[in-house]
Residue frames relative to the residue before (quaternion, step in Angstrom):
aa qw qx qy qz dx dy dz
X 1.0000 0.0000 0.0000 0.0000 0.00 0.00 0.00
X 0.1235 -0.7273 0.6456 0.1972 3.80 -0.83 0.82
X 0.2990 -0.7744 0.5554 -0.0493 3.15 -0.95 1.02
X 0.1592 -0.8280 0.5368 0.0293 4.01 0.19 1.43
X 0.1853 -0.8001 0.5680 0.0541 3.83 -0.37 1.14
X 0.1613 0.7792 -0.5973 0.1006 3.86 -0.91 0.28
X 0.0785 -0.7110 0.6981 -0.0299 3.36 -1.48 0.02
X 0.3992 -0.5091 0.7113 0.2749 3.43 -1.97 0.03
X 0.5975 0.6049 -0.4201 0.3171 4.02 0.26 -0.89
X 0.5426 -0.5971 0.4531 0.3792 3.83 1.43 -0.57
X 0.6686 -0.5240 0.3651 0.3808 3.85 -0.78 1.39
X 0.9088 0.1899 -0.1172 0.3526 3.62 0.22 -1.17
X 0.0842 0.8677 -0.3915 0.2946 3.28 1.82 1.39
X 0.5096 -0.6754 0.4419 0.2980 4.11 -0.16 0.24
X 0.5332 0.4860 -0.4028 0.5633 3.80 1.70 -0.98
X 0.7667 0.5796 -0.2273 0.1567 3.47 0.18 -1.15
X 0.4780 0.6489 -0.1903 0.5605 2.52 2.05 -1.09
X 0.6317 0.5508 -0.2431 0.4882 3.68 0.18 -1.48
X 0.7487 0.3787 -0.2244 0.4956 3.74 0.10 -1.71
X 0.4331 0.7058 -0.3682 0.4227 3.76 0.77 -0.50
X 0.8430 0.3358 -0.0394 0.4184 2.69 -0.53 -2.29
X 0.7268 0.3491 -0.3873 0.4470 4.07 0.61 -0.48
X 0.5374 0.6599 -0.4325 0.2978 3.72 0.95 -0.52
X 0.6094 0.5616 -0.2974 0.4742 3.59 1.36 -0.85
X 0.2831 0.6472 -0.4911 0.5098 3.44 1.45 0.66
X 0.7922 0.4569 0.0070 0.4046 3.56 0.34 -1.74
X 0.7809 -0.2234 0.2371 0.5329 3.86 1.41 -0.68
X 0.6422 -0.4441 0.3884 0.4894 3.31 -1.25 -0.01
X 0.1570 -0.7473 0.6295 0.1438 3.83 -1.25 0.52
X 0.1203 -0.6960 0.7063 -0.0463 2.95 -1.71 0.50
X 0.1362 -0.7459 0.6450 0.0949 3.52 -0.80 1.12
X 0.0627 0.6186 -0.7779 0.0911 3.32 -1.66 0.27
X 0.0951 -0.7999 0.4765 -0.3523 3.09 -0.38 1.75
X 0.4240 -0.6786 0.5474 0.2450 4.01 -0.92 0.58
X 0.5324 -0.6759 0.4304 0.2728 3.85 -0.45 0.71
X 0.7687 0.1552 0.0414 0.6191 3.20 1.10 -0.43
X 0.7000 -0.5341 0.3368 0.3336 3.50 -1.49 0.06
X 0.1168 0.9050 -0.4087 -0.0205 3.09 -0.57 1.08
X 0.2280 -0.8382 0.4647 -0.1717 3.10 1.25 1.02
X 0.9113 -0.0704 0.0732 0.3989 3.64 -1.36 1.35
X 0.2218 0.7394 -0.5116 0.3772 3.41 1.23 1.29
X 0.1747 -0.6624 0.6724 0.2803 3.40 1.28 -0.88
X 0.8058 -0.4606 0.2790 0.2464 3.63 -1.88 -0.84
X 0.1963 0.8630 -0.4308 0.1765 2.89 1.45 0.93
X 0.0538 -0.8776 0.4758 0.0238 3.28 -1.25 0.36
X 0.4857 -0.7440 0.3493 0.2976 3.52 -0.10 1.37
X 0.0592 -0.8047 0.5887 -0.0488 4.05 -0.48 1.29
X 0.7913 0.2987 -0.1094 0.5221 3.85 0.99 -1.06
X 0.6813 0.3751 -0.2515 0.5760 4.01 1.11 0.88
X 0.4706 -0.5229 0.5746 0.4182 3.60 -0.76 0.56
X 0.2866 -0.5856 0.7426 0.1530 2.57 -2.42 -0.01
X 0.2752 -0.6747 0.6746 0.1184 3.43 -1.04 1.36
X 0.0777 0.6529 -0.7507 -0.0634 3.42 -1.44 0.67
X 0.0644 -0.7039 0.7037 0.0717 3.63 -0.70 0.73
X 0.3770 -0.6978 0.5889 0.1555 3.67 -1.01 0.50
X 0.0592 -0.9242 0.3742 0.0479 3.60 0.04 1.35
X 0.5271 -0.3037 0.5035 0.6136 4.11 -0.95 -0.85
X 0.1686 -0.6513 0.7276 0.1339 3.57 -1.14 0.39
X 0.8218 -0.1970 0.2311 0.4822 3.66 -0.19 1.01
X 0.6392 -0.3297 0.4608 0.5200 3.83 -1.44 -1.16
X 0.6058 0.4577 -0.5503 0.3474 3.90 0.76 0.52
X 0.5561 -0.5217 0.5779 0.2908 3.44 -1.97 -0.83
X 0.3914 0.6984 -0.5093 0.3157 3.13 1.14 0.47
X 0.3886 -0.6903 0.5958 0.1322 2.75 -1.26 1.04
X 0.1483 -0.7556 0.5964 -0.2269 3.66 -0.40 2.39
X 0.2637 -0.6378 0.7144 -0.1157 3.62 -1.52 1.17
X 0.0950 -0.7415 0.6612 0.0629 3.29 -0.40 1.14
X 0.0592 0.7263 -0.6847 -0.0112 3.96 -0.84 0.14
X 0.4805 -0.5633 0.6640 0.1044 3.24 -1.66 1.34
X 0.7289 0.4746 -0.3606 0.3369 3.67 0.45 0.99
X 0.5364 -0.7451 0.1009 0.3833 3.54 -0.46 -0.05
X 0.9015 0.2125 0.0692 0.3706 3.66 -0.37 0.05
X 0.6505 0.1294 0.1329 0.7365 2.59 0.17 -2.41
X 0.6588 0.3170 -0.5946 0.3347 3.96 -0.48 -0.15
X 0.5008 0.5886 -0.5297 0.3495 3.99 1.15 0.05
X 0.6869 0.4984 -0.3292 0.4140 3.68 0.78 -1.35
X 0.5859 0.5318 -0.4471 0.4171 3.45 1.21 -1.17
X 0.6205 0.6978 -0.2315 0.2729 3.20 0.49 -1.06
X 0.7331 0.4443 -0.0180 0.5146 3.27 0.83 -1.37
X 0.7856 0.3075 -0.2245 0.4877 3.57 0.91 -0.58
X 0.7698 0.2127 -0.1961 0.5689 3.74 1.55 -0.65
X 0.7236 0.4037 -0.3502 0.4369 3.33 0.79 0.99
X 0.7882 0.0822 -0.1032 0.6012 3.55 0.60 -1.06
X 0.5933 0.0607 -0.5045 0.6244 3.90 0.18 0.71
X 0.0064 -0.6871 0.7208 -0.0912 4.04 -0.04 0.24
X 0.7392 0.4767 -0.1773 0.4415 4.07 0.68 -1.14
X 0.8229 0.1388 0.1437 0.5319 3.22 1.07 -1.41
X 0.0671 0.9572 -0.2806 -0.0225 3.36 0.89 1.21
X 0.4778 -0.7331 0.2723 0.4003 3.65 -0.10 0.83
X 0.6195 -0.6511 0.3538 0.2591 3.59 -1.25 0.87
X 0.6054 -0.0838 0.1166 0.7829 3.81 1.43 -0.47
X 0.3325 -0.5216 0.7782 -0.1086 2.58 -2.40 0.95
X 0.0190 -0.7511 0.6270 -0.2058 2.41 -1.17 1.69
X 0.1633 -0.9103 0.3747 0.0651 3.48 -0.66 1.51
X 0.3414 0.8826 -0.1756 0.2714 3.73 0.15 0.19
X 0.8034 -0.1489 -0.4663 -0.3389 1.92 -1.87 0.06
X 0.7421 -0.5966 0.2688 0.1454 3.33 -0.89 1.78
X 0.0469 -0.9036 0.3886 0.1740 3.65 0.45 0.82
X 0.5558 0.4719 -0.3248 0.6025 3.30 1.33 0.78
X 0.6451 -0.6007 0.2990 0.3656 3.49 -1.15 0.45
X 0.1572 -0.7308 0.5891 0.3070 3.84 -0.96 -0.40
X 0.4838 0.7447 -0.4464 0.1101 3.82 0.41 0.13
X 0.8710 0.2773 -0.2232 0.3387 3.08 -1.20 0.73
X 0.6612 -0.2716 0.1892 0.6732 3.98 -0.28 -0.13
X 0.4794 0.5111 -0.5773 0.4191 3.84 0.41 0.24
X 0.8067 0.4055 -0.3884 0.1842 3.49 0.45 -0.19
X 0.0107 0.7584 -0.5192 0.3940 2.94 2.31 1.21
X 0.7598 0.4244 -0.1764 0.4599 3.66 -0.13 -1.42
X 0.7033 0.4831 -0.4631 0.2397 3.82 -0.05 -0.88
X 0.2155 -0.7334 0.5648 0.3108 2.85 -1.15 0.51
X 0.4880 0.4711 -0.5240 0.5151 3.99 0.82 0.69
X 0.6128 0.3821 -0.5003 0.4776 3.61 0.38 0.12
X 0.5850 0.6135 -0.3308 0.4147 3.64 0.74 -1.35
X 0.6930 0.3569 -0.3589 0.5134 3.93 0.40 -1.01
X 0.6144 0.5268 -0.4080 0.4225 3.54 0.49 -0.66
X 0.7491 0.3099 -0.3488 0.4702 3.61 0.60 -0.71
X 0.4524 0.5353 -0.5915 0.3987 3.79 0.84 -0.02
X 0.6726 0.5082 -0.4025 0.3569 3.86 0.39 -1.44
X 0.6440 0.4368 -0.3528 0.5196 4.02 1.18 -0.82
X 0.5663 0.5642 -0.4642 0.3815 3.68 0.53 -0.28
X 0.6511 0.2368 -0.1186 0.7113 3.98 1.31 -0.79
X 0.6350 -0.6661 0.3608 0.1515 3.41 0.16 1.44
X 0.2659 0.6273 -0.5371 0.4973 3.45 1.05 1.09
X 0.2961 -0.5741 0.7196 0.2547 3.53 -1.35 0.69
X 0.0364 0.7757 -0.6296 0.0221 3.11 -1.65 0.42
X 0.5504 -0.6084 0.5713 0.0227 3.36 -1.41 0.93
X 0.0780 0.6922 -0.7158 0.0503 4.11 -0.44 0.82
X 0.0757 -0.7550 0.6500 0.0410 4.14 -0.84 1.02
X 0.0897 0.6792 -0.7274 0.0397 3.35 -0.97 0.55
X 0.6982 -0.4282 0.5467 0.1739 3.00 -1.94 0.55
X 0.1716 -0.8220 0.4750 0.2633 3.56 -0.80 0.05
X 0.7567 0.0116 -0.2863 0.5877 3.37 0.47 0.51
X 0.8225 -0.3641 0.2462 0.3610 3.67 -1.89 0.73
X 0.8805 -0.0426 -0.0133 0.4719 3.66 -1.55 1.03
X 0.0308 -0.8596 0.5085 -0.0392 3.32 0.75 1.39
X 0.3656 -0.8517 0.3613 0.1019 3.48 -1.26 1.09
X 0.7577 -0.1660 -0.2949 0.5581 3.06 1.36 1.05
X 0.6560 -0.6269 0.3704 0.1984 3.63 -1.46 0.45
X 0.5869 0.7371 -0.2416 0.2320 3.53 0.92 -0.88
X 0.7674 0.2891 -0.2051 0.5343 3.16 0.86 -1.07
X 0.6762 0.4421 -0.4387 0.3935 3.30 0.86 0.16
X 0.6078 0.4889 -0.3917 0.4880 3.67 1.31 -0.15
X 0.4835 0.5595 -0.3645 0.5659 3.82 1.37 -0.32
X 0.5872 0.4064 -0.4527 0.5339 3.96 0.61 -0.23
X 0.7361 0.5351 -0.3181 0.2658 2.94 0.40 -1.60
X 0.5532 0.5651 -0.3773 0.4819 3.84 1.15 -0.64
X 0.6048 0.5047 -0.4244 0.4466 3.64 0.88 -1.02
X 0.7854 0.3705 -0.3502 0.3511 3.44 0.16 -1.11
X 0.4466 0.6165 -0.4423 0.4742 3.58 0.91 -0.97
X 0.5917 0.5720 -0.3545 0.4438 4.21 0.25 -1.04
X 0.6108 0.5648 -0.1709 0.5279 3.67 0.62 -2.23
X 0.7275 0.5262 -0.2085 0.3877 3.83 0.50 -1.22
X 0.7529 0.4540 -0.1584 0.4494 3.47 0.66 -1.19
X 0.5654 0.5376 -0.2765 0.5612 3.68 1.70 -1.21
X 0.8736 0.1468 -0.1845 0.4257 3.78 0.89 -0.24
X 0.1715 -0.7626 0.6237 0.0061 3.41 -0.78 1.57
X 0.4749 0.4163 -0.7125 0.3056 3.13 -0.05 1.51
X 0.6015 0.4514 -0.5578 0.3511 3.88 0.78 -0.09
X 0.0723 0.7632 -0.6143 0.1868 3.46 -1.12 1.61
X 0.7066 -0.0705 -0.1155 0.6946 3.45 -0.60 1.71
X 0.6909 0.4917 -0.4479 0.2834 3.37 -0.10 1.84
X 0.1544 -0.8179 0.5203 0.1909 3.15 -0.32 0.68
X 0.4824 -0.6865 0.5362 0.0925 3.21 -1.40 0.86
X 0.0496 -0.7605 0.6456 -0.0487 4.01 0.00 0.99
X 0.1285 0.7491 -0.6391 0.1176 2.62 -1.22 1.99
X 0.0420 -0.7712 0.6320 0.0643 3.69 -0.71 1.36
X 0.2633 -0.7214 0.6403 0.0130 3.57 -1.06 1.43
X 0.3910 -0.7732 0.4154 0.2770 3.45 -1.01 1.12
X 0.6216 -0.5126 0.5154 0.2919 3.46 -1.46 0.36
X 0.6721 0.5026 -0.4318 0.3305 3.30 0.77 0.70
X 0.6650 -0.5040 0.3074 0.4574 3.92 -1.31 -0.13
X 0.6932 -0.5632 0.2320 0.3852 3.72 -0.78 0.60
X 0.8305 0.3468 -0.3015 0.3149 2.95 1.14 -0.64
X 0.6139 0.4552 -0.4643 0.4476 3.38 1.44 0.72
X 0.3442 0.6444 -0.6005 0.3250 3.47 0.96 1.00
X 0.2322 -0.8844 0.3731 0.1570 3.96 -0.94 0.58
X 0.5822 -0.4182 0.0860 0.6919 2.81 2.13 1.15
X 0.6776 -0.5011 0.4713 0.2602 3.38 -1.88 -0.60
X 0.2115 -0.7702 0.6015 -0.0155 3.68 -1.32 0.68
X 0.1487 -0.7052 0.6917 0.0459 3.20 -1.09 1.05
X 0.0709 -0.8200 0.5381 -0.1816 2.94 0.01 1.88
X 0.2676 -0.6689 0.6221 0.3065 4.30 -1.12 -0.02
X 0.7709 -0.4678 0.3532 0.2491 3.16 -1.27 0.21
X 0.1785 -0.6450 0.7146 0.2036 3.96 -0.58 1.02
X 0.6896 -0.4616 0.5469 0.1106 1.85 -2.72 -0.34
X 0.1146 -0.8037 0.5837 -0.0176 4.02 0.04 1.21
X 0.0919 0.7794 -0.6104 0.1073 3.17 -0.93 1.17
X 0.2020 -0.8032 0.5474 0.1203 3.91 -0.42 0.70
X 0.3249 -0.6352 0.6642 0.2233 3.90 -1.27 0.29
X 0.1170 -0.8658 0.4681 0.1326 3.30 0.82 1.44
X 0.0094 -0.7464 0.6515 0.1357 4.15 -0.72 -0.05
X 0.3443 -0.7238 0.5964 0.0438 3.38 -1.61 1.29
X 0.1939 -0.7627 0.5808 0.2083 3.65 -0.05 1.24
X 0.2368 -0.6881 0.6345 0.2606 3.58 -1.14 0.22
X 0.1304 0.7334 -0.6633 0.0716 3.68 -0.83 0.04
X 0.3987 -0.6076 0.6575 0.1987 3.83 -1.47 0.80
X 0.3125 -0.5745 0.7195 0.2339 3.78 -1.71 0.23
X 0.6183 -0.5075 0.3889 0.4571 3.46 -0.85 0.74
X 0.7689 0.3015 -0.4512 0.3382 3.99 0.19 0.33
X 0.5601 -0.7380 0.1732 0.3341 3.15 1.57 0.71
X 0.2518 0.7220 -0.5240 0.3750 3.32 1.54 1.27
X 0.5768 -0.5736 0.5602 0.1565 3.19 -0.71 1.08
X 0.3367 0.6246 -0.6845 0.1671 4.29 -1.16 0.54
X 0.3023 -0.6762 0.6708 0.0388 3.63 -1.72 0.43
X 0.1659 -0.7432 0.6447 0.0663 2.80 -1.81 1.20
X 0.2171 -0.8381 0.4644 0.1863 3.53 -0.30 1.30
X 0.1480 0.7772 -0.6048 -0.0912 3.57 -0.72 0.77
X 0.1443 -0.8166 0.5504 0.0968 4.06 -0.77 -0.16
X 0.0061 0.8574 -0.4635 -0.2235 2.70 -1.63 -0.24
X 0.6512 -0.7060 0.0195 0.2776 3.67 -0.97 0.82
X 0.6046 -0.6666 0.3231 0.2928 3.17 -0.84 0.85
X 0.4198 -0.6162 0.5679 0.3486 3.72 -0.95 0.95
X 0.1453 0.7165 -0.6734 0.1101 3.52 -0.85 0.61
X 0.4554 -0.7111 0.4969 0.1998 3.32 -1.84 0.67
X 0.3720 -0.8313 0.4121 0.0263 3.10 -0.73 1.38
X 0.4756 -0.6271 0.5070 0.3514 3.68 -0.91 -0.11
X 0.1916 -0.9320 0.1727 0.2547 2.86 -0.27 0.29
X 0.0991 0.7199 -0.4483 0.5206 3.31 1.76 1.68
X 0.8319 0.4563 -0.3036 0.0873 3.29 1.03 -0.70
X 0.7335 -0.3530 0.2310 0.5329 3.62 -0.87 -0.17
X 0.4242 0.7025 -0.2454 0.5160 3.47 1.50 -0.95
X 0.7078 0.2278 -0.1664 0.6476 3.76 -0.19 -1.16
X 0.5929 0.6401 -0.3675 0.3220 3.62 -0.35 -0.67
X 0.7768 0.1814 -0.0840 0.5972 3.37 1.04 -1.45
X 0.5132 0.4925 -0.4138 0.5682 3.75 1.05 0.40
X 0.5948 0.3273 -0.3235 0.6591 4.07 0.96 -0.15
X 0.5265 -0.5790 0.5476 0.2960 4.11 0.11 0.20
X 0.4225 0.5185 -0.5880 0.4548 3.86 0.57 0.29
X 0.6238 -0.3936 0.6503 0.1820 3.01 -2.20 0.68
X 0.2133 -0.7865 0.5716 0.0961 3.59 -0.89 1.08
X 0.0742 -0.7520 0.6528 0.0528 4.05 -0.19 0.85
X 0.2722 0.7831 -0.5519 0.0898 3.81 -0.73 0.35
X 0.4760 -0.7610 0.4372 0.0559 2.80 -0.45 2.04
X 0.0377 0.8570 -0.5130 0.0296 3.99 -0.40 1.15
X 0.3797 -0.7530 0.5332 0.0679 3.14 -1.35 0.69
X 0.2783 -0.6812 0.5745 0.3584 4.19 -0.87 0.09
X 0.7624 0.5165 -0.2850 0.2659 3.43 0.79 -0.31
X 0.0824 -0.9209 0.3783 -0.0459 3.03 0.58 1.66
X 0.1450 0.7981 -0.5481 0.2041 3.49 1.19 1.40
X 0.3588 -0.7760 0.4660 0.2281 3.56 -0.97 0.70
X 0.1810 0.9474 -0.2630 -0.0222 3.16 0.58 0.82
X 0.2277 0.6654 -0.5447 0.4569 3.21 1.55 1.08
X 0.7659 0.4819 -0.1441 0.4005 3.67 1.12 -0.55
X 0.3691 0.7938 -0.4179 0.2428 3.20 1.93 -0.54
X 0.9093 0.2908 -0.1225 0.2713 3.05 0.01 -1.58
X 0.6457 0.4864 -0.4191 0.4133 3.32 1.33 0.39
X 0.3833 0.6588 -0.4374 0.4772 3.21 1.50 0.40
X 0.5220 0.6711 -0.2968 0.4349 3.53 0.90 -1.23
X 0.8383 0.4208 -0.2241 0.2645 3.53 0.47 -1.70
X 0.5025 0.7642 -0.2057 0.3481 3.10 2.05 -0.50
X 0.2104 -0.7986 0.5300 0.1924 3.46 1.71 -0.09
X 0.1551 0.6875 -0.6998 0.1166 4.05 -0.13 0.80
């Protein structure tokens, strides 16, 4: 099994490293990987600037690793229609994310985003995150992540999907197992510092924070507030189709 690693957190990130170094359990690895932090890129993709890919030391391993001065998805692009272009990897896996991904936040990620590029070219794929902020260690969530990655490969019916997993910050034994959960609802009280640069141009720094809201309680949201592993099956096709046909009737 070839096995395409990435992230948003930046090649020489500590999740990546971890999720890396156990995947070579499971197959041959390969990283490909943003040079830096790229965090909340969502699915951008670099069209009017080269890409640099320099080809680096990955830590104390032998993995063969691709840094690239782009985001996310131009890593997966990268990696699957250029440098394994011959020998493309069997799933993608992005991660792991030391912050959460849940709910409509994972509009913005850019570890969910690469994951959905790899489903966009019929690659299964894997997006890890952390469940709660500046997570304090990696292991047991990159040890799951091998289990599921196992589950994943034994079944070829998951096609164009990406699998969103956010593992709690907590010790194994107060985890209370796993959930196949859908997607809540993330909302933030967003606040715009003002502040001047010494020539008195005016610029903002937007930080926030999240709104209490009620949840379902399937969701990824509850799920990781009850200590349970959050699994949440995802899709690019973000037709609304409870609404299709009454659009139709409108005759525009």
């Amino acid at each position: 099994m070839r096995i395409l690693v990435t992230n948003d957190d930046g090649i020489f990130a500590e999740g990546i490293y971890k999720l890396a170094k156990n995947m070579q359990r499971n197959g041959e690895v390969v990283v490909v990987a943003p040079d830096s932090e790229r965090s909340a890129t969502g699915h951008a993709i670099t069209m009017h600037s080269p890409l640099i890919v320099k080809k680096i030391q990955f830590f104390d391993t032998e993995i063969e690793a691709y840094s690239v001065n782009g985001t996310p998805a131009d890593c997966v692009k990268m990696g699957i229609e250029a440098l394994f272009k011959s020998k493309k990897p069997d799933i993608v896996i992005s991660g792991i994310n030391d912050e959460p991904n849940l709910g409509t936040d994972v509009i913005y990620s850019g570890t969910v985003s690469a994951a959905v590029e790899s489903a966009i070219m019929d690659i299964p794929s894997i997006a890890v995150s952390m469940g709660s902020c500046k997570a304090s260690q990696f292991d047991d969530a990159a040890e799951f992540t091998s289990t599921l990655l196992k589950k994943i490969m034994e079944n070829n019916k998951l096609h164009n999907i990406v699998v969103n997993v956010n593992y709690p910050d907590r010790p194994k034994n107060e985890i209370r197992g796993t959930k196949i959960t859908t997607l809540g609802i993330r909302k933030y009280d967003n606040a715009f510092i003002e502040r001047k640069d010494p020539w008195g141009n005016v610029y903002y720094w937007m930080s926030g924070t999240v709104r209490e809201m009620e949840q379902n309680p399937d969701s990824d949201i509850m799920a990781i507030s009850e200590n349970y592993i959050s699994i949440t099956p995802m899709h690019f096709d973000l037709t609304n189709f409870k609404h299709f046909e009454e659009l139709k009737k409108w005759n525009i």
